[in-house]
C-alpha positions in Angstrom: 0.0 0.0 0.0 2.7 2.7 1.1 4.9 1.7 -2.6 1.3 2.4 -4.4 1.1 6.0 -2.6 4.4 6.8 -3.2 3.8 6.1 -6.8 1.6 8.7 -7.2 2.6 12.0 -9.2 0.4 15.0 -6.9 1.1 18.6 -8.0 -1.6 21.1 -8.1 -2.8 20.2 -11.5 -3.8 16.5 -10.5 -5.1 18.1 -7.0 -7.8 20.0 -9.0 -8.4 18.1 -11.5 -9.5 15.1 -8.8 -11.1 18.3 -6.9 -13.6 19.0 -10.5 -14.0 15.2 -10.5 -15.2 14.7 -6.7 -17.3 17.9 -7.1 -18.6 16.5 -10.5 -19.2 13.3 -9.6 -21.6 14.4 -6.2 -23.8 16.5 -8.5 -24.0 13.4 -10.8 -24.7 11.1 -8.2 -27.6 13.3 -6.4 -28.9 14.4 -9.9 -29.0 10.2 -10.8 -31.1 10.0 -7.7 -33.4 12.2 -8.7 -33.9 11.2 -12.0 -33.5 7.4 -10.8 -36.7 7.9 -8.4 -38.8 9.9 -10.9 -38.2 7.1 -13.2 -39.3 4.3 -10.6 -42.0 6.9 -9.3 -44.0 5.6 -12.7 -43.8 2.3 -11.7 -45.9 2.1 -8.7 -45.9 -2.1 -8.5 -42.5 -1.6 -7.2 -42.2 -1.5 -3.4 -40.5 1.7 -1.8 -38.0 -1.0 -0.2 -37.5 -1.9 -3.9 -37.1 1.3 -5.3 -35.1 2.5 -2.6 -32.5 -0.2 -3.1 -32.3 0.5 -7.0 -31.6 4.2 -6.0 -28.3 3.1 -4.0 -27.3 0.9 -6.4 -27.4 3.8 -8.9 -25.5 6.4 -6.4 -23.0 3.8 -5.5 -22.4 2.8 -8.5 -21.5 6.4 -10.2 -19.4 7.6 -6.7 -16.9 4.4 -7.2 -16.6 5.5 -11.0 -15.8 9.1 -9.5 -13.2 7.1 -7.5 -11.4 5.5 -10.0 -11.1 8.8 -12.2 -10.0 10.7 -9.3 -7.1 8.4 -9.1 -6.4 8.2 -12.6 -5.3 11.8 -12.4 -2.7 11.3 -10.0 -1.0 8.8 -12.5 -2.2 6.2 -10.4 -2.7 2.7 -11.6 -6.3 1.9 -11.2 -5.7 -1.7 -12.7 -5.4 -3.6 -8.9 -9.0 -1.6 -7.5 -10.2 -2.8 -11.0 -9.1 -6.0 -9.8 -9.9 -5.9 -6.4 -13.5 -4.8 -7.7 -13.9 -7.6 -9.7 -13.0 -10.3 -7.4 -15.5 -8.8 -4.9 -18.0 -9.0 -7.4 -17.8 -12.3 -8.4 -17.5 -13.1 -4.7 -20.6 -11.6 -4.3 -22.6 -12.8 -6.7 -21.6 -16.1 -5.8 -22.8 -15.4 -2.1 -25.9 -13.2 -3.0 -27.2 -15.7 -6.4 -30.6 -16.6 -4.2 -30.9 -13.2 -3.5 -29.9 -11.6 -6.8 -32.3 -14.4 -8.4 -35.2 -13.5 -5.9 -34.6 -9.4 -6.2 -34.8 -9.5 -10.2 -37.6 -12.0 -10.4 -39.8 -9.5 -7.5 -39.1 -6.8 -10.2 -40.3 -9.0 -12.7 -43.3 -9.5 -10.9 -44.1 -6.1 -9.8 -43.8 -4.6 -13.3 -45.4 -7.4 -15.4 -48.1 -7.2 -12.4 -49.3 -11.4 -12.9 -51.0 -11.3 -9.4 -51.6 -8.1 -6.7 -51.9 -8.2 -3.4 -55.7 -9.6 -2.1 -54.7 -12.3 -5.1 -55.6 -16.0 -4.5 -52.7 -17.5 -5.9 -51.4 -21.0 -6.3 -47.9 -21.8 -6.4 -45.6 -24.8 -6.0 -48.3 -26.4 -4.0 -49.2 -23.9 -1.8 -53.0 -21.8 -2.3 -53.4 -18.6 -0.6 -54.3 -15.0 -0.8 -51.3 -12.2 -1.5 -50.7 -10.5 1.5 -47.2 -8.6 0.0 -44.8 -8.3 -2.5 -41.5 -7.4 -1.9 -37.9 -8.0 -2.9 -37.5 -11.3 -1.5 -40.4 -13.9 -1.5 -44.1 -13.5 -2.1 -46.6 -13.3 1.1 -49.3 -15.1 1.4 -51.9 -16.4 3.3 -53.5 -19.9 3.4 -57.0 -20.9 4.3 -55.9 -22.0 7.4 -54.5 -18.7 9.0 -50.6 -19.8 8.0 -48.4 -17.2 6.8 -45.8 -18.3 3.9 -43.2 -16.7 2.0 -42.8 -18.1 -1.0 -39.0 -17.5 -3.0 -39.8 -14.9 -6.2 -37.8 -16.8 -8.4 -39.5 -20.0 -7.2 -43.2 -18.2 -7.8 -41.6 -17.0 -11.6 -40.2 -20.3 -12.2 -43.1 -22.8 -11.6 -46.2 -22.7 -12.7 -48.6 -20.1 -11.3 -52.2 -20.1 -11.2 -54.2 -16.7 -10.6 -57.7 -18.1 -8.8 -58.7 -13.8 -8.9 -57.5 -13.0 -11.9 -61.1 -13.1 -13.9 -62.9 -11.9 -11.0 -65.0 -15.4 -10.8 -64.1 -18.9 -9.7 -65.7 -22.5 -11.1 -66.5 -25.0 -8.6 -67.5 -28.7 -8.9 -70.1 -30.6 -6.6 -70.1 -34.2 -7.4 -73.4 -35.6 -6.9 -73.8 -39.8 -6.4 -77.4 -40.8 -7.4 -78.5 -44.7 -6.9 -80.8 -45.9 -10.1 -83.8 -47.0 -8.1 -86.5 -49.0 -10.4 -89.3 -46.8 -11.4 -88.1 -43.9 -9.2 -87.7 -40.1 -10.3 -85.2 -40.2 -13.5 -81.7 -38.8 -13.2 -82.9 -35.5 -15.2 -85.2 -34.5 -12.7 -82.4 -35.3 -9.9 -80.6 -33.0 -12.4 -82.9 -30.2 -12.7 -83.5 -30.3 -8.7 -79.7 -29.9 -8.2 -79.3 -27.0 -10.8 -82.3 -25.3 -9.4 -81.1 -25.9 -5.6 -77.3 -24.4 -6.4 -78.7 -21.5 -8.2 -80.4 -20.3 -5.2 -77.6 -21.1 -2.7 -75.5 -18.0 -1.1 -72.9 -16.8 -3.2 -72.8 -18.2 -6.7 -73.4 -16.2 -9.4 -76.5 -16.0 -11.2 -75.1 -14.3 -14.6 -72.8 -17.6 -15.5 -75.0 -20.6 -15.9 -74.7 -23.6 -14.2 -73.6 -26.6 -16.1 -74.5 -30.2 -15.1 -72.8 -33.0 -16.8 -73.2 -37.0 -16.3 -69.4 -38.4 -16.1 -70.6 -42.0 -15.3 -73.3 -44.3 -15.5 -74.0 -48.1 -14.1 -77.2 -49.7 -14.1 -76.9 -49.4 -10.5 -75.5 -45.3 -9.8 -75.0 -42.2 -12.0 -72.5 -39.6 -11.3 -73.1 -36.3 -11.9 -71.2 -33.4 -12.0 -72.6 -30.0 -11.0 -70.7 -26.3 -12.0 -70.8 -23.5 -10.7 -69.6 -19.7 -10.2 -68.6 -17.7 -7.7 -66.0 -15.1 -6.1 -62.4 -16.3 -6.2 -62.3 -15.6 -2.5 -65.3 -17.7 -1.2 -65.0 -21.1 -2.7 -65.1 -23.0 0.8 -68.0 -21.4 2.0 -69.9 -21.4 -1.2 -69.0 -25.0 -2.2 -70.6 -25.8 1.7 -73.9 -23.7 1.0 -74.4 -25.4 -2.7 -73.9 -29.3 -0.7 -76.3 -28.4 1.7 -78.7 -26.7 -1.0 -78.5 -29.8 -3.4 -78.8 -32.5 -0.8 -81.7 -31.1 1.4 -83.6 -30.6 -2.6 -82.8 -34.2 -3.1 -83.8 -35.8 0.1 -87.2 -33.8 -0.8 -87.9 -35.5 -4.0 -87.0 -39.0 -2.0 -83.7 -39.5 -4.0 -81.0 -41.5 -2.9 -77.9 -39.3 -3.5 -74.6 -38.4 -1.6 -73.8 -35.1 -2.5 -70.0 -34.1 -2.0 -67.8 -31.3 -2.8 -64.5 -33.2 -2.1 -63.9 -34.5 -5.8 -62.1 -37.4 -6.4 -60.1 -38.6 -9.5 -61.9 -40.4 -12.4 -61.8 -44.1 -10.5 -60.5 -46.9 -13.1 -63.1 -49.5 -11.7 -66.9 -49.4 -12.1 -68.8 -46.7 -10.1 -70.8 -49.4 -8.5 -67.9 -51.3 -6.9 -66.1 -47.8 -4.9 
């Protein structure tokens, strides 16, 4: 260190000329703020936290520039800072990858705007509503009161579904009928359940409800009954279309099991699960 400051030429010329280049490079720096934040200022999905952390980026970045002309006037050799600079990078890069990955993906995210907060989102397994965005992860909330952060990059990388994104939800109550011998036919069972769900809290009544038969035995039909309703209040309105269907059922003295938990397609005859 003491050889590389005794290598350096100062005279008055290189002691105002680094002088100009501080004095320059702090009006540079605070008018790059300025222009930095009224830039970001027209993105409003990003954060302030977000923002903020561009901004020092920016004024870091332009004061060790300043730096390394400062220096050059002196006749100094700027080659081992460059060096010095570099290895620090890559050190850095290689410590901070998650959260270089994670930072550019939440701008990503906030600027492409896929989900907003008060979203229900699923992604990577997890269903919940958007409580924040920020720089990191993704915050949301699950149905069960749990909080979880999910990784940015890991929400941008796998596949994301957007439950709000429409402003409407479909919902699918499986109804079970038993083929009694000169009992009501499965259309009427059909039209009862249709006409029971449309009058049930919370589903919409400007998408119509679609009922479709997925299988058939001489024994049981299955039927599948769709519905509408806010992304937000799927539980509570699947619950209020079961109770709905079954008590219209039980009225017209069918035999049905009406269920909103619905399974896969079974391989094996409906009569026989």
């Amino acid at each position: 260190m003491a050889d590389w400051v005794a290598s350096l030429d100062i005279d008055g010329w290189s002691l105002g000329f680094a002088a100009l280049t501080a004095i320059a490079t702090w009006v540079l720096a605070v008018l790059a703020r300025k222009a930095t934040r009224s830039l970001l200022a027209k993105v409003p999905a990003l954060t302030p936290a977000m923002q903020t952390l561009i901004v020092r980026v920016v004024n870091y970045a332009i004061i060790l520039l300043g730096v390394g002309i400062a220096l050059s006037f002196f006749g100094a050799s700027i080659q081992p800072l460059i060096a010095v600079a570099i290895i620090v990078g890559v050190v850095l890069v290689l410590v901070l990858r998650g959260i270089a990955d994670n930072f550019a993906a939440g701008v990503v995210l906030q600027t492409r705007r896929p989900i907003a907060i008060g979203d229900e989102i699923e992604s990577d397994g997890t269903v919940g509503i958007v409580q924040e965005l920020n720089g990191r992860a993704v915050v949301v909330r699950t149905v069960d009161g749990q909080t979880v952060h999910l990784p940015n990059a890991d929400v941008l990388q796998n596949p994301l579904v957007n439950n709000s994104a429409h402003g409407a939800r479909r919902s699918t109550v499986e109804v079970r009928l038993a083929n009694a011998p000169g009992g009501p036919s499965v259309d009427d069972a059909g039209s009862a359940a249709v006409d029971a769900a449309t009058a049930a809290t919370g589903v919409h009544r400007h998408e119509p409800l679609v009922i479709r038969t997925i299988a058939r035995t001489p024994t049981r039909t299955v039927l599948h009954l769709q519905f509408w309703h806010h992304p937000l209040h799927g539980v509570a309105v699947r619950s209020a279309v079961v109770d709905a269907v079954a008590d219209a059922l039980a009225s017209r003295s069918f035999d049905a099991v009406v269920t909103s938990d619905v399974p896969a397609t079974p391989l094996t005859p409906a009569d026989r699960i």
